[in-house]
N, C-alpha and C positions, 0 to 999 in steps of 0.2 A: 618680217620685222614689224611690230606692234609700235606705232608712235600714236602718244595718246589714246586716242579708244577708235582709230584709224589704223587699217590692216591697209599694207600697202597692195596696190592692184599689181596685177601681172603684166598689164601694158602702160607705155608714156599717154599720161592724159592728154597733153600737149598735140603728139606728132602721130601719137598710136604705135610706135615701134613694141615687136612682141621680140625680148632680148631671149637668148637662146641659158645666160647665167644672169640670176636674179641681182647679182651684184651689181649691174649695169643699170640700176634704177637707184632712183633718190625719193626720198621723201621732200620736197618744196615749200619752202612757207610763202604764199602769193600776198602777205602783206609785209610790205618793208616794214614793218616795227620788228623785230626781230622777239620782242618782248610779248609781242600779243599771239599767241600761238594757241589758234583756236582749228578745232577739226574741219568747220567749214572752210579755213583757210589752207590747209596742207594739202598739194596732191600728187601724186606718184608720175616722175618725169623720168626719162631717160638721162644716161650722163652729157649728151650734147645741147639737150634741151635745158638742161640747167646749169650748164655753162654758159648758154644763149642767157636764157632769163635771170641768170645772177646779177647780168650789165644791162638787162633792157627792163625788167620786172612782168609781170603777168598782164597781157591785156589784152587777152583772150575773150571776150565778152563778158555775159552774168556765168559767177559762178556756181554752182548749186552743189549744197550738202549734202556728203556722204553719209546713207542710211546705215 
């Protein structure tokens, strides 16, 4: 799944989980604006990890953009 010019990764950037069906991954937007959806802001979580960060938000340190 292609969101924006962001190809989603095969593992949770988050946790690291390598899911066995790709369905089991989300694309994340780590800025609550929902409106600002920039590719350095998207990044490829598992479904627990983004049930986790839906209620807590991203604050995982600095994030660095996907080349």
């Amino acid at each position: 799944m292609a969101v924006s010019r962001l190809q989603e990764k095969n593992t949770c950037e988050k946790c690291g989980f390598k899911p066995v069906m790709q369905e089991q991954l989300r694309v994340f937007n780590t800025s609550r604006n929902q409106q600002h959806i920039a590719v350095q802001n998207l990044k490829t979580v598992c479904l627990n990890c983004n049930f986790e960060l839906s209620k807590t938000g991203w604050t995982q340190g600095d994030l660095e953009e996907d080349l």
